[in-house]
C-alpha positions in Angstrom: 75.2 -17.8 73.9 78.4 -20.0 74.8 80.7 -21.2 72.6 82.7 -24.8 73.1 85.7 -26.2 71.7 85.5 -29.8 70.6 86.6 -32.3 73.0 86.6 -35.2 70.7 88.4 -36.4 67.7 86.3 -36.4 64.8 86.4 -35.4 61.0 86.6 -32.3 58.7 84.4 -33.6 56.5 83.1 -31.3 53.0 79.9 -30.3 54.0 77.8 -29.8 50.9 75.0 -28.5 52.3 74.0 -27.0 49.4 70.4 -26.6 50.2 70.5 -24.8 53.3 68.9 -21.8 51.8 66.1 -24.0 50.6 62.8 -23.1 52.3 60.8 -25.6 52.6 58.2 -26.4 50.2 55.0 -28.5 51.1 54.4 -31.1 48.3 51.5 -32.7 47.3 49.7 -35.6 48.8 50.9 -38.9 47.3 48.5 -41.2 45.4 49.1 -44.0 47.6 50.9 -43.9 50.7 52.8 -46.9 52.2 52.8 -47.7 55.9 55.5 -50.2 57.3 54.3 -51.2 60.6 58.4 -51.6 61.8 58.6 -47.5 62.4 60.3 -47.0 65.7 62.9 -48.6 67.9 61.4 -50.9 70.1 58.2 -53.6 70.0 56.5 -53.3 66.0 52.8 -52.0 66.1 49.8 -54.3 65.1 47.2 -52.8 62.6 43.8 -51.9 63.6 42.7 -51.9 60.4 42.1 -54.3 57.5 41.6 -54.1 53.7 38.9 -51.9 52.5 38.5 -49.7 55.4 37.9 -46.4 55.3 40.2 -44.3 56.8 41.1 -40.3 57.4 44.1 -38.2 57.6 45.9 -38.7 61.2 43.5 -41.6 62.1 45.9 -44.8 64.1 46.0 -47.3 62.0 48.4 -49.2 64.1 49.2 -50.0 67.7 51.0 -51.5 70.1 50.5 -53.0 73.5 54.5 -52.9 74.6 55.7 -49.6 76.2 58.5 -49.0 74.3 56.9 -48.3 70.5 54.7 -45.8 69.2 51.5 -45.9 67.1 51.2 -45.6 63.5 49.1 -42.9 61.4 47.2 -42.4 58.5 48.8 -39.7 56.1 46.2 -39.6 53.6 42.3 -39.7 53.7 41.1 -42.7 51.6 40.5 -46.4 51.4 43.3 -49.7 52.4 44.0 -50.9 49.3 45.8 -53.8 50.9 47.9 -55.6 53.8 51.2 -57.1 52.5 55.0 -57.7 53.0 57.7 -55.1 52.0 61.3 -55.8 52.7 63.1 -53.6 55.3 66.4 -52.6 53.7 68.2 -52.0 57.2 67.7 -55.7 58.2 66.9 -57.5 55.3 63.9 -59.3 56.9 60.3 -59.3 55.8 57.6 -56.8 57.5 54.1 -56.1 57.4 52.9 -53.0 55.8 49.4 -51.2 54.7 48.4 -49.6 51.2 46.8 -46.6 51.5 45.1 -45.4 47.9 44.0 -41.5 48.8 40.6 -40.0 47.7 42.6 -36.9 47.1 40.2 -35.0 50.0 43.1 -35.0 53.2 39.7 -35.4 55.2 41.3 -35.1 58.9 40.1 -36.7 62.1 39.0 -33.6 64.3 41.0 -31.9 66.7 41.0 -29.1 68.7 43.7 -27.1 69.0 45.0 -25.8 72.3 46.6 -22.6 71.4 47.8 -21.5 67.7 51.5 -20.4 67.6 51.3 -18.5 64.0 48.2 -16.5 65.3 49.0 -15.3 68.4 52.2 -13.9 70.4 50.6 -14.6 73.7 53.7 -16.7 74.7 52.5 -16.3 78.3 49.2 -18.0 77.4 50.9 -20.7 76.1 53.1 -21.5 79.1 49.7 -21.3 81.2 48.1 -23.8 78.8 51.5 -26.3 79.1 51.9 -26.0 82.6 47.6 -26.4 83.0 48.1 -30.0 81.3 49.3 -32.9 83.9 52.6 -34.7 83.3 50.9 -37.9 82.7 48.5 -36.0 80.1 51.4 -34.8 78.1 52.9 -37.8 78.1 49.5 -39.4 76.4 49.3 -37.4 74.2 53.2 -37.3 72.6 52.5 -41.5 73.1 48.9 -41.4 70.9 50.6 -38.6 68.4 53.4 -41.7 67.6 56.3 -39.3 68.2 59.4 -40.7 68.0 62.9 -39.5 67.7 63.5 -37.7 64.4 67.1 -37.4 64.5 67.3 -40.8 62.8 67.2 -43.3 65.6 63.3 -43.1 66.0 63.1 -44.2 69.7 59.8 -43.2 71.2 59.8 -39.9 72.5 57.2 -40.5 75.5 59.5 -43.3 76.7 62.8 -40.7 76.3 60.7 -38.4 78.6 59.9 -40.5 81.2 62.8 -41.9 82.5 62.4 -43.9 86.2 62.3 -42.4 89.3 65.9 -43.6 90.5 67.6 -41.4 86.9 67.5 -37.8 87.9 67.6 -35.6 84.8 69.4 -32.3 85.2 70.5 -31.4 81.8 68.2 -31.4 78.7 70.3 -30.4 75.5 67.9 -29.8 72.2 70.4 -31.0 69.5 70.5 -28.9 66.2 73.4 -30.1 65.4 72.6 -32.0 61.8 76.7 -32.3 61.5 75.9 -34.8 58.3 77.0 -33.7 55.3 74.6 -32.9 52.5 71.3 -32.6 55.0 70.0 -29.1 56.1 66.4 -30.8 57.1 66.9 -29.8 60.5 68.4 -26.5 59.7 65.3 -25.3 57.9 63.1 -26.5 60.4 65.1 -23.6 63.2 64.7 -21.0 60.9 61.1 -21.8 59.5 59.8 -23.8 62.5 61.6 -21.9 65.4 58.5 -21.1 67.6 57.2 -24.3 67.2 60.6 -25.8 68.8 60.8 -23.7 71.7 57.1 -24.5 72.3 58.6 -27.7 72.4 61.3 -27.5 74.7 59.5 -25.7 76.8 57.0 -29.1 77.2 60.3 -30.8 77.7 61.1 -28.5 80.3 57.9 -29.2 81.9 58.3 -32.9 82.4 61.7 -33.5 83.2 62.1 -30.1 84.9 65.9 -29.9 84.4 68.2 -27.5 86.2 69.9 -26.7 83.0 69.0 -26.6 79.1 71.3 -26.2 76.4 70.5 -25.5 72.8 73.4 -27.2 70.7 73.9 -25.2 67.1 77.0 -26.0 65.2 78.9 -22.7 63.8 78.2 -23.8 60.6 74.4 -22.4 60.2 74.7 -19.2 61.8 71.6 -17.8 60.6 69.8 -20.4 62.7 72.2 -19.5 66.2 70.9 -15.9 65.4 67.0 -16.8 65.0 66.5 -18.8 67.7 68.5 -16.5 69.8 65.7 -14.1 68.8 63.3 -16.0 69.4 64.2 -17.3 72.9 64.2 -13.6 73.9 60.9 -12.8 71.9 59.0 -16.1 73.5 60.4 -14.7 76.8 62.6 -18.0 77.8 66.2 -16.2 78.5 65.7 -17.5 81.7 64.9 -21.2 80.4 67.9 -22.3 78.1 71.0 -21.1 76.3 72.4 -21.9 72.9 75.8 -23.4 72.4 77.4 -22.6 69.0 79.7 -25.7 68.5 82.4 -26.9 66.3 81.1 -27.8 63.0 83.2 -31.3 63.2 81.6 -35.0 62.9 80.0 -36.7 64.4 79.4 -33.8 67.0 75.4 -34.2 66.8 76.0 -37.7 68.2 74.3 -37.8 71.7 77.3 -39.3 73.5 79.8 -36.8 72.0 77.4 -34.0 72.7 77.2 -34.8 76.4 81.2 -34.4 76.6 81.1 -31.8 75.2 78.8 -29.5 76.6 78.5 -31.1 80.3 82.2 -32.6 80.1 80.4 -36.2 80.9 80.9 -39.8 79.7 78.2 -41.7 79.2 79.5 -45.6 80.6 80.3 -48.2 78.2 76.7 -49.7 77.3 74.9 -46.7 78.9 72.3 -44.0 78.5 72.9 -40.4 78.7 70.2 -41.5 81.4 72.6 -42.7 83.4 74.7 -39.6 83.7 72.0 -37.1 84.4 71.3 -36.3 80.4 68.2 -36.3 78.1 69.0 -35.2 74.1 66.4 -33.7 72.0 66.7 -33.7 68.1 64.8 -30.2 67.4 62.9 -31.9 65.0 61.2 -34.3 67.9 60.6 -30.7 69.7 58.8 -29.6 66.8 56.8 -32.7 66.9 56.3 -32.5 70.5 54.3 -29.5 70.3 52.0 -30.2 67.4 51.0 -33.5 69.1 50.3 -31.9 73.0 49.4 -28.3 71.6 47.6 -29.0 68.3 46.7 -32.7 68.3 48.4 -33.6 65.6 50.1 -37.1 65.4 53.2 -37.8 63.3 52.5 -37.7 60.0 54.5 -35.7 57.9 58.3 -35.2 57.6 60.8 -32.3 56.5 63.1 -33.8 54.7 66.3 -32.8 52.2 66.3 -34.3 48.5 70.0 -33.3 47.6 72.7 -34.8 45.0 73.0 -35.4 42.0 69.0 -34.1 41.2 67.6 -31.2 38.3 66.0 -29.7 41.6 67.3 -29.7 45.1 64.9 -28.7 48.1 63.7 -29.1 51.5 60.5 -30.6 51.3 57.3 -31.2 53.5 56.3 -34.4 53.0 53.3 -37.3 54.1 55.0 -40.2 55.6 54.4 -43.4 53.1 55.0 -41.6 50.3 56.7 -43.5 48.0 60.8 -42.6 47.5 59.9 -42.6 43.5 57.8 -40.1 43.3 60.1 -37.3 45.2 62.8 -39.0 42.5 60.6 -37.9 39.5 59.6 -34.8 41.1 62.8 -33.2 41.5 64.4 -35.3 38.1 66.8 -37.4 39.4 70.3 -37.3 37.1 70.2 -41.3 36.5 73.6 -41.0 34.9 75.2 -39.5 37.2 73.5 -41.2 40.0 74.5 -44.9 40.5 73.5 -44.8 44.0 70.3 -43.5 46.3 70.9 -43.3 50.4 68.5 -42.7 52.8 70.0 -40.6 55.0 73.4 -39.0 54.5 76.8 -40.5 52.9 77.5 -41.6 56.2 75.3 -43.2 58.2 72.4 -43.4 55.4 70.7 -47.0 54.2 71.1 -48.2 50.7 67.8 -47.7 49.0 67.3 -51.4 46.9 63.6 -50.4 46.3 62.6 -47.1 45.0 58.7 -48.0 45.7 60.0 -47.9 49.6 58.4 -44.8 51.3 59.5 -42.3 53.5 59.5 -43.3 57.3 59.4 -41.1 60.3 63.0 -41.8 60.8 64.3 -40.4 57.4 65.6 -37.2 57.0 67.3 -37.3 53.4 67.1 -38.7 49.7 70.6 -38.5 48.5 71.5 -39.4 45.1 75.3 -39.8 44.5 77.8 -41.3 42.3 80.0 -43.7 44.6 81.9 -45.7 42.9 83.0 -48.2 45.7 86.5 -49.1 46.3 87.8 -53.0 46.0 88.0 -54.0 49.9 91.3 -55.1 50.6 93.2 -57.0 53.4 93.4 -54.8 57.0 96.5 -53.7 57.3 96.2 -53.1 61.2 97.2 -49.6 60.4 94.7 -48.5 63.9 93.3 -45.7 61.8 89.4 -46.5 62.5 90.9 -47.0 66.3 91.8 -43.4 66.5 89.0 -41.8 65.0 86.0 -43.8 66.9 84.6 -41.3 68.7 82.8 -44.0 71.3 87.0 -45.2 71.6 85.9 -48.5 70.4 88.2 -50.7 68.3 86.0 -51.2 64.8 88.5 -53.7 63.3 87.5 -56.5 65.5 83.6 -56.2 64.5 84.5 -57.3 61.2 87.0 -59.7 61.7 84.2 -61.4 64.0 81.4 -60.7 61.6 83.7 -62.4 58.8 84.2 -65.3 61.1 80.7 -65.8 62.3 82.3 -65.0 66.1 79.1 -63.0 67.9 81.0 -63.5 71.6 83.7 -61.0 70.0 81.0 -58.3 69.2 79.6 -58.3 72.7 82.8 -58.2 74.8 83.9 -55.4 72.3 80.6 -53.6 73.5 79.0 -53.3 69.6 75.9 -51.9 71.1 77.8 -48.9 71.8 78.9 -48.3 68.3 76.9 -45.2 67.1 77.4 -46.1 63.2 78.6 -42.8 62.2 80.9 -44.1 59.7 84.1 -42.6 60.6 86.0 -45.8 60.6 85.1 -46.5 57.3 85.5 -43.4 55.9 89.4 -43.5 57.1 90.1 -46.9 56.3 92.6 -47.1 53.8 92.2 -50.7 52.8 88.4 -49.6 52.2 86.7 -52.2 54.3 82.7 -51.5 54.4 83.1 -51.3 58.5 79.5 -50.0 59.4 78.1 -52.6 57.1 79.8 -55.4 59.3 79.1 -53.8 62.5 75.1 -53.7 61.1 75.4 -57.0 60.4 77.2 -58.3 63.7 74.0 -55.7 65.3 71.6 -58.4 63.5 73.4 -61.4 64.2 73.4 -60.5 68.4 69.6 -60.0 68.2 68.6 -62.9 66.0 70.8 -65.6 68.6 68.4 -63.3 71.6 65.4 -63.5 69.9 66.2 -67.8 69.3 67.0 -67.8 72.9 
């Protein structure tokens, strides 16, 4: 193991993780399950399906021709009930979605399973199985299993792992970081989900064939640094990767601040970690990774923390599409204490406006709070966000040009580089909303590209 000091300004935070000793509990099928068709970063999938087909549990229901997106699954077994409009709370704009009403039998579209993990410590069978299966087979089948990046910025995984031939990958860092306070999804899924990760870093390992791996742990969950510690040497991979215990400081789980400070590298303004050599991981993906190359399972189900102000807290196993209301109801939401629900965490969550939204494969959290918002006030130039920014951007001038409809201010002040980690924001003492200018100077950039 190797410990690291921080190389980056970031912020104390309170952590409230108060469900890290959660296990995770597998909930019941929904009723109905709701399927937005806008899932990943990238070009939105078609549907393949129409109202009153008959569908089954992990059948594609929706695809796309572009290489950069990721099909969509059916969570449940049952019949489309229909093919409407929801609103997508991130952007504000319209998208097409499919009802799902279950027959309550999870009937599953047949697979066969390569190897199972929970049955059988034959670790060396399972690298002869991974390394039996061509790169360009892998990469199928993480592309048909709709993996995406679970970390929260859902970019398909098969594109992550196939970079061009001109960007050589030497470093591969698994991130299990989860520096947000309040969510511990990620942390359950290391000390419940362990062999399942390594299986899938190993298939990492496989296609980008790295020189070095890093597995990034903050210091803050060191039950999860000692278990997959155990596990590396158990699955016989001492050789393959080391863990890094970290500072527990935010936003160190960001990909850019990670790079720095592990491989003391700086991803260009506008850049990839690509660019410099670098390919991050959310362990979560990992986990994903395997079940859809090893198992055959697409994406269909998500851990996720319900945390706040709730009767019952917990890490939960849940079907994607499942609407947000039920796991409100099923854990007793405190609704007067609770004047707000995030997706996500206090920082970089989304607003939920619709309870009837469902879960996505990009969420990670259910937060219910009590935030009473601050008046915003007058910037006082004070260069507080300045300081913080840990992508040394300059925040203030995304909304002053957001306020004055400038978008030539947000490009030259490299916007696209702003992670949205809500530092700025959270320092601000004039309490200006920051991220929710610099989401809406995001929006503005790509509707004047998409008119052009």
């Amino acid at each position: 193991m190797i410990k690291k000091k921080s190389r980056f300004r970031g912020l104390d935070l309170p952590e409230n993780k108060f469900t890290e000793h959660k296990p995770i509990e597998a909930i019941p099928i929904p009723k109905t399950a709701v399927m937005p068709l806008v899932q990943n970063i990238g070009a939105p999938c078609s549907f393949i399906i129409e109202k009153g087909d008959a569908v089954k549990t992990g059948q594609k229901i929706a695809d796309s021709k572009s290489y950069v997106s990721a099909p969509i699954h059916s969570p449940v077994s049952g019949k489309v009930k229909r093919l409407s409009k929801i609103l997508n709370p991130v952007t504000g704009a319209l998208m097409d979605s499919a009802t799902i009403e279950s027959d309550g039998e999870d009937s599953r579209v047949q697979t066969d399973p390569l190897f199972d993990i929970d049955a059988s410590k034959d670790y060396g069978q399972l690298v002869n199985i991974i390394d039996s299966i061509s790169r360009e087979d892998i990469l199928s089948r993480i592309r048909e299993g709709g993996i995406v990046g679970l970390g929260g910025a859902a970019f398909p995984t098969h594109v992550k792992l196939n970079p061009p031939p001109e960007k050589e990958i030497d470093t591969v860092i698994l991130n299990g970081c989860e520096c947000e306070p309040f969510i511990t999804s990620d942390h359950r899924v290391m000390l419940e989900y362990g062999k399942q990760v390594l299986a899938g870093l190993y298939i990492i390992k496989r296609l980008l064939d790295p020189e070095s791996i890093y597995i990034a742990i903050e210091d803050n969950k060191k039950d999860a640094i000692e278990s997959m510690g155990e596990l590396v040497t158990e699955m016989g991979f001492e050789d393959m990767c080391r863990i890094v215990s970290l500072p527990s400081r935010y936003p160190m789980g960001a990909e850019k601040t990670l790079i720095k400070t592990i491989v003391n590298r700086a991803v260009p303004m506008g850049g990839l970690p690509m660019d410099v050599g670098v390919v991050v991981n959310n362990v979560t993906t990992s986990k994903a990774i395997y079940e859809a190359v090893i198992e055959g399972q697409p994406l269909i189900s998500k851990v996720i923390t319900i945390t706040g102000e709730y009767e019952e807290i917990k890490n939960v196993l849940v079907r994607i599409g499942t609407p947000i209301s039920e796991l409100l109801e099923m854990c007793g939401i405190n609704r007067e204490k609770a004047n707000k629900v995030i997706v996500g965490g206090p920082m970089m969550g989304n607003l939920l406006l619709d309870p009837d939204f469902p879960v996505t494969k990009g969420a990670n959290c259910i937060l219910a709070m009590d935030s009473r918002i601050p008046q915003e006030q007058n910037c006082i130039k004070c260069g507080r966000c300045v300081k913080i920014c840990p992508m040394n951007l300059e925040p203030l001038v995304y909304a002053r040009n957001v306020k004055s409809g400038r978008s030539e201010g947000l490009k030259d002040f490299y916007i696209s580089n702003c992670i949205e980690c809500g530092s700025c924001a959270y320092v601000c003492p004039s309490n200006i909303p920051i991220v929710g200018y610099i989401k809406a100077g995001k929006a503005m950039l790509a509707r004047e590209q998409n008119a052009g």
